[in-house]
C-alpha positions as CSV (number, residue, x, y, z in Angstrom):
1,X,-25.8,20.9,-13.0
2,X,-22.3,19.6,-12.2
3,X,-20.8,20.7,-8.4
4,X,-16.7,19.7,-8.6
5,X,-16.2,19.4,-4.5
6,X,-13.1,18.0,-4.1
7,X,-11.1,17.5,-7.5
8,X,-9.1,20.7,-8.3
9,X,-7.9,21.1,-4.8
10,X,-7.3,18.9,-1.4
11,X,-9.7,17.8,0.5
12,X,-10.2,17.8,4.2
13,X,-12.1,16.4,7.4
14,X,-12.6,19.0,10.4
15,X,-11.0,17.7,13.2
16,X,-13.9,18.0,15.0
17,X,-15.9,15.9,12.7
18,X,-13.6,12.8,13.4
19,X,-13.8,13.4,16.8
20,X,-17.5,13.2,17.1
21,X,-17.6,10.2,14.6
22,X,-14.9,8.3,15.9
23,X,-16.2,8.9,19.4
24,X,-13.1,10.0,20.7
25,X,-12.5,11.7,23.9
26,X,-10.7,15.0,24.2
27,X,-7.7,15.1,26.0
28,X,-6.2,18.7,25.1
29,X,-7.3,20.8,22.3
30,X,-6.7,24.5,21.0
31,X,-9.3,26.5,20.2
32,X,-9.1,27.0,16.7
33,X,-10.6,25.0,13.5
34,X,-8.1,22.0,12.3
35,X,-8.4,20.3,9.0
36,X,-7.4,16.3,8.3
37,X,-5.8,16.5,4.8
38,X,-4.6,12.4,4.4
39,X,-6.0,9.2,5.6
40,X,-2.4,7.8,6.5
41,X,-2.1,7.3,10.0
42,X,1.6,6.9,11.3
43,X,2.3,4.7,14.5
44,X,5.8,6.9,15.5
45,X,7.9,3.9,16.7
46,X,10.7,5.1,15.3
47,X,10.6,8.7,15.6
48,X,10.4,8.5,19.5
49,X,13.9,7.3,19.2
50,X,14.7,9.7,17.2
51,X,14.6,8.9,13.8
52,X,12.9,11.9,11.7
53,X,13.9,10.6,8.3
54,X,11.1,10.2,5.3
55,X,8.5,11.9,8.5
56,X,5.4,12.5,7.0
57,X,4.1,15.6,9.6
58,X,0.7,15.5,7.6
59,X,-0.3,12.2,9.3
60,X,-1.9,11.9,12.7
61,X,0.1,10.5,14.8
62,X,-1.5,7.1,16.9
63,X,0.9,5.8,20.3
64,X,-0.1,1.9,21.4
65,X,1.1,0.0,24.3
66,X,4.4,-0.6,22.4
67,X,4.8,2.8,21.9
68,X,3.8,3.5,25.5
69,X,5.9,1.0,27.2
70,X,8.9,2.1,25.3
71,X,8.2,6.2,26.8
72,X,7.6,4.5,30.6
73,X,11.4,3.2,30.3
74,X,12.6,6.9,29.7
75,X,12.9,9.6,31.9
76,X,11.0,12.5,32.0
77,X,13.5,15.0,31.0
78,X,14.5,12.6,28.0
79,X,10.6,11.8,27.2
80,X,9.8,16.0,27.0
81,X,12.8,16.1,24.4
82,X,10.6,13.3,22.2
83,X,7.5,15.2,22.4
84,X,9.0,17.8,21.7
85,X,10.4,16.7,18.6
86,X,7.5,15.3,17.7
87,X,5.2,18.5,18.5
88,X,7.4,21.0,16.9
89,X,6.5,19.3,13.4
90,X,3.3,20.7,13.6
91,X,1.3,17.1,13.3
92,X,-2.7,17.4,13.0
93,X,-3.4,15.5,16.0
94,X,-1.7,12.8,18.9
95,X,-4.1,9.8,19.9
96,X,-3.4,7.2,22.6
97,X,-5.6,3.9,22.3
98,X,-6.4,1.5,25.0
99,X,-6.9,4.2,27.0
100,X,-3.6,4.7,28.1
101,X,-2.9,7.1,30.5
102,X,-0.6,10.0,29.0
103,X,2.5,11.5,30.5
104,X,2.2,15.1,32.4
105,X,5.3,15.9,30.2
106,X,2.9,15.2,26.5
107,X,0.2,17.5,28.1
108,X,3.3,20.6,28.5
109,X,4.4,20.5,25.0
110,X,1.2,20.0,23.1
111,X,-0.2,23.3,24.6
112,X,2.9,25.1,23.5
113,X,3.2,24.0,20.0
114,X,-1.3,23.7,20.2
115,X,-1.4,19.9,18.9
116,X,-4.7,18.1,19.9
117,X,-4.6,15.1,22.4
118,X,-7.0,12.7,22.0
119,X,-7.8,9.0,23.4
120,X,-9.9,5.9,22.8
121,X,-10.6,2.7,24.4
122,X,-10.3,0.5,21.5
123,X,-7.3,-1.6,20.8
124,X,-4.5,0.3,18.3
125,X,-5.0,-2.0,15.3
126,X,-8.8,-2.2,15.3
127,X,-9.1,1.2,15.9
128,X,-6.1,2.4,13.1
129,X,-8.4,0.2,10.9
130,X,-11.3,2.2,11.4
131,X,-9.7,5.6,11.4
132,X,-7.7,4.6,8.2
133,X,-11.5,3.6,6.4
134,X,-13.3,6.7,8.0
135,X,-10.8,9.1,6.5
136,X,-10.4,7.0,3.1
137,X,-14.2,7.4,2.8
138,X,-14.5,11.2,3.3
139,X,-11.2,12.2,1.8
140,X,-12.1,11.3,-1.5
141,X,-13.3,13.1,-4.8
142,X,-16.6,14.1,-5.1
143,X,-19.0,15.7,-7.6
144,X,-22.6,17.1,-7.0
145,X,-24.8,16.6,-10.0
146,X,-28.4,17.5,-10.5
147,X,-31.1,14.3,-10.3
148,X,-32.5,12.0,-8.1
149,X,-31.4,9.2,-6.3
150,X,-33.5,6.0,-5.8
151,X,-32.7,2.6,-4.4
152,X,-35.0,-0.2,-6.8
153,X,-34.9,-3.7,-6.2
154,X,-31.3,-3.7,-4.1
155,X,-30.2,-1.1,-7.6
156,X,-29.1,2.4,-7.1
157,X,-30.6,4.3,-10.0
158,X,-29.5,8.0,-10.4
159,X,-32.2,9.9,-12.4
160,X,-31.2,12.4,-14.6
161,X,-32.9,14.9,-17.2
162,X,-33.9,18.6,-17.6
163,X,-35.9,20.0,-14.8
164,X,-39.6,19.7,-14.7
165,X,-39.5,15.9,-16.7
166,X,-40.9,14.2,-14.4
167,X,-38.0,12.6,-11.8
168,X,-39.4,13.2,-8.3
169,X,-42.9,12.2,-9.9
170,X,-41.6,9.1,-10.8
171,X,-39.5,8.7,-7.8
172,X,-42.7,9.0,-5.7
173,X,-44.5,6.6,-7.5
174,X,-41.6,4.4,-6.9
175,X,-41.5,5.1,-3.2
176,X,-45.2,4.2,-2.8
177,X,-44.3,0.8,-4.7
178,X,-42.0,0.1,-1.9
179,X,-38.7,1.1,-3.2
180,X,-36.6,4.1,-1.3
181,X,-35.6,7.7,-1.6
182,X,-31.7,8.4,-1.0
183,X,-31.3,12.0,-2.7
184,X,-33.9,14.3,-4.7
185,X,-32.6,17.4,-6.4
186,X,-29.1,17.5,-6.0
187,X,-27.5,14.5,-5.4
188,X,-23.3,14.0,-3.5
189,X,-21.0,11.7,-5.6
190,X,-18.3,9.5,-3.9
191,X,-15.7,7.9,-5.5
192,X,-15.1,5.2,-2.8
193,X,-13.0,2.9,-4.9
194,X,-11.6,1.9,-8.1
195,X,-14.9,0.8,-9.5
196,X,-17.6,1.9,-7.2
197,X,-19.4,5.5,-6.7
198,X,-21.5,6.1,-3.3
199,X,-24.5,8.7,-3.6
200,X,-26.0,10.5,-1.1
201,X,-28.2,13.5,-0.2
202,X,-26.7,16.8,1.1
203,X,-27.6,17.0,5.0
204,X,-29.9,20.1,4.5
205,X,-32.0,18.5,2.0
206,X,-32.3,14.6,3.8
207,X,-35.4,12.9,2.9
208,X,-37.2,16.2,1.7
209,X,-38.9,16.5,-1.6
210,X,-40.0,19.1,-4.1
211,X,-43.6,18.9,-5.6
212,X,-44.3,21.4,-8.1
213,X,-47.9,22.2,-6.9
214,X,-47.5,21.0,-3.4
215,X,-44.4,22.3,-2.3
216,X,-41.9,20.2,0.0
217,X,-42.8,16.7,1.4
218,X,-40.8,14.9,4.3
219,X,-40.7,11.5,2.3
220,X,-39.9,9.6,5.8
221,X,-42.6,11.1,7.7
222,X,-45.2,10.5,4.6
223,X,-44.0,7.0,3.8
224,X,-42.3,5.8,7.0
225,X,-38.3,5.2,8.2
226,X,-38.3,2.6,5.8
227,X,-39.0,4.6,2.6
228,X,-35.8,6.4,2.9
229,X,-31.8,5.6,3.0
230,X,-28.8,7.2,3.8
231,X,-26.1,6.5,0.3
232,X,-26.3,3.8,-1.8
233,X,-24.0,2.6,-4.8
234,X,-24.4,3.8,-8.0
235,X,-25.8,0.5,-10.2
236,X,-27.1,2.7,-13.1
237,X,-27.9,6.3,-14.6
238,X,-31.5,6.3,-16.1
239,X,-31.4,9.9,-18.5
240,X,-35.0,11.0,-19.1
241,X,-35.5,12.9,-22.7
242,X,-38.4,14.4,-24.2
243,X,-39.7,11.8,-26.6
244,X,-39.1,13.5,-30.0
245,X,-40.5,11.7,-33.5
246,X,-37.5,10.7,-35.5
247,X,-35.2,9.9,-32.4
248,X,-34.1,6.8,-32.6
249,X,-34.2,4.8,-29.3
250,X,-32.7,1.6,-28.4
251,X,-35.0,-1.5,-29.0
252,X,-33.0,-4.2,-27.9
253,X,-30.3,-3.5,-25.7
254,X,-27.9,-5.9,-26.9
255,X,-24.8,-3.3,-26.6
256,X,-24.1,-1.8,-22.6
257,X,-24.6,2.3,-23.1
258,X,-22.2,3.5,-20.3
259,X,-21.6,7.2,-19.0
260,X,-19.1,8.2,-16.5
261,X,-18.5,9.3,-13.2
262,X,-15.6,10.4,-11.5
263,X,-13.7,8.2,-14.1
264,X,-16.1,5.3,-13.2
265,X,-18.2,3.5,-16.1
266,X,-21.7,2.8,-15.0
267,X,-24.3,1.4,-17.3
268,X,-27.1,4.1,-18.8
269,X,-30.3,3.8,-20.4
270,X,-31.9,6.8,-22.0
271,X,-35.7,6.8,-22.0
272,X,-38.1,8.8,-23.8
273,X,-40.9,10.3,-21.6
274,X,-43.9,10.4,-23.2
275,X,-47.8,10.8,-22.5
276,X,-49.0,7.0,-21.1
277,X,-45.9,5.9,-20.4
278,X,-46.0,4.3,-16.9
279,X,-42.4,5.4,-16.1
280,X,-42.2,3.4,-12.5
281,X,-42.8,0.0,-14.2
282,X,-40.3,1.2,-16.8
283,X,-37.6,2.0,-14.3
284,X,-38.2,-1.7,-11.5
285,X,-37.8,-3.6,-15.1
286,X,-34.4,-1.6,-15.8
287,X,-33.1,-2.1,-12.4
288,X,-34.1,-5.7,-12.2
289,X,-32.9,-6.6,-16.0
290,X,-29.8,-4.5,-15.0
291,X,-28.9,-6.8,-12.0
292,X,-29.6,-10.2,-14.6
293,X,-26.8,-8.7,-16.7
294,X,-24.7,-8.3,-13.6
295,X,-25.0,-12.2,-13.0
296,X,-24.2,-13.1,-16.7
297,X,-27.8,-13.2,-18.4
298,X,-28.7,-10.5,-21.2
299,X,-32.2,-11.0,-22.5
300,X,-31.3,-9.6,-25.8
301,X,-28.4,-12.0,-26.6
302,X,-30.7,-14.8,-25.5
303,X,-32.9,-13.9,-28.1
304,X,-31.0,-13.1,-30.7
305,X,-29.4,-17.0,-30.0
306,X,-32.6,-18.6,-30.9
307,X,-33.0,-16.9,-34.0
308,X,-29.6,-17.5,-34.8
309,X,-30.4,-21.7,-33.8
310,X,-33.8,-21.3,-35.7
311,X,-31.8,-20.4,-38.9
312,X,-29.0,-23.0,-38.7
313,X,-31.5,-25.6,-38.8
């Protein structure tokens, strides 16, 4: 199963989702729903002197002391007219750091044109900062796919294979070996940069499991707080198969498989299930031997050194 969320069309952030996670405190706002469609924040020195050229009206708009001390030298009539301007564009939001006190004039014009106010404590910069990574991390492309997230060994190991193979078996197995549970089921894809994808559970399934015969078990109240975590980055993809005779299956691992996701290469290992097969041990070997690689070491290559010195002598 392959969810596209946010490919084929823009994505947003609901204004109201910012607010609440950048703790912001609501000055003025409309009633209805408002999306955050780009994680550029604008700083509108030089459109409160009037210069509108190259205005991006899709960015939300953040006023500093600068900004502020620039309005007090105005008058009122004069600073109406900026807002005005300003408002008319449509922008997603206004927000006023420091905590600076805003104008009676700002409060007029942003319930006629119905543009949010909104105001934090926290210096402009470090707070622009923030805003710029909150927005970067949830405007991004993201993909559901079908499998189970685990965290092994510092690794994040997405399981994948047909349904009923065994993944949230072996993922409780791992879990009572003292690894963690991030997603079972369907798992959320983030590409959060160039070469890294986040993974996380969808809210409504968080920490729950499904055990064909028992049903659904809380992992975190089973196992404890520490069983479980929130996202984790996307190390390797372990793709479980029906062992079949005749198959043939890697045996030393001197060439890197890699699938990918989101346009991001990650390293993949297919294993064979099979009767016996103690596929927890399997998987803590794969993560560890995964992170060796990382550092520069591949077993295989060693190996395949010493019979190539053993021969030259």
């Amino acid at each position: 199963m392959e969810v596209i969320i946010g490919l084929s069309q823009k994505f947003s952030v609901k204004l109201t989702e910012m607010i609440d996670r950048m703790n912001l405190e609501i000055l003025y706002c409309p009633e209805k729903e408002l999306l955050i469609e780009t994680s550029d924040v604008n700083r509108p020195g030089l459109e409160i002197t009037g210069y509108f050229e190259f205005f991006d009206n899709s960015r939300i708009q953040l006023f500093g002391m600068v900004e502020n001390i620039f309005l007090y030298g105005v008058s009122s009539e004069n600073r109406k007219k900026i807002f005005e301007k300003l408002f008319s564009t449509k922008i997603p939001c206004a927000i006023f750091a420091r905590s600076i006190d805003v104008f009676p004039e700002v409060f007029l014009v942003a319930e006629k044109y119905e543009i949010p106010l909104l105001r934090t404590s926290i210096p402009t910069c470090k707070f622009m900062s923030d805003l710029i990574i909150y927005l970067n991390t949830e405007l991004v492309p993201k993909i559901r796919r079908h499998g189970v997230l685990v965290e092994i060994c510092g690794e994040g190991i997405l399981i994948m294979g047909e349904s009923g193979i065994g993944k949230t078996e072996t993922a409780v197995e791992l879990i009572k070996r003292g690894h963690r549970l991030i997603a079972d089921d369907a798992v959320d894809l983030k590409k959060v940069s160039a070469t890294t994808i986040v993974g996380a559970s969808p809210d409504s399934l968080k920490h729950f499991i499904e055990l064909r015969g028992i049903g659904i078990v809380n992992i975190e109240k089973v196992f404890g707080v520490g069983s479980t975590k929130d996202s984790e980055k996307i190390d390797m993809v372990i793709q479980l198969e029906y062992w079949k005779e005749g198959n043939a299956y890697e045996r030393l691992g001197i060439v890197t498989e890699y699938t990918e996701i989101l346009g991001v290469k990650i390293p993949m290992l297919k294993i064979p299930v099979s009767p016996g097969r103690n596929l927890a041990v399997i998987f803590e070997i794969a993560a560890m031997n995964n992170k060796l690689r990382r550092m520069g070491y591949n077993s295989a290559e060693m190996l395949s050194e010493r019979f190539v010195e053993k021969d030259s002598r």
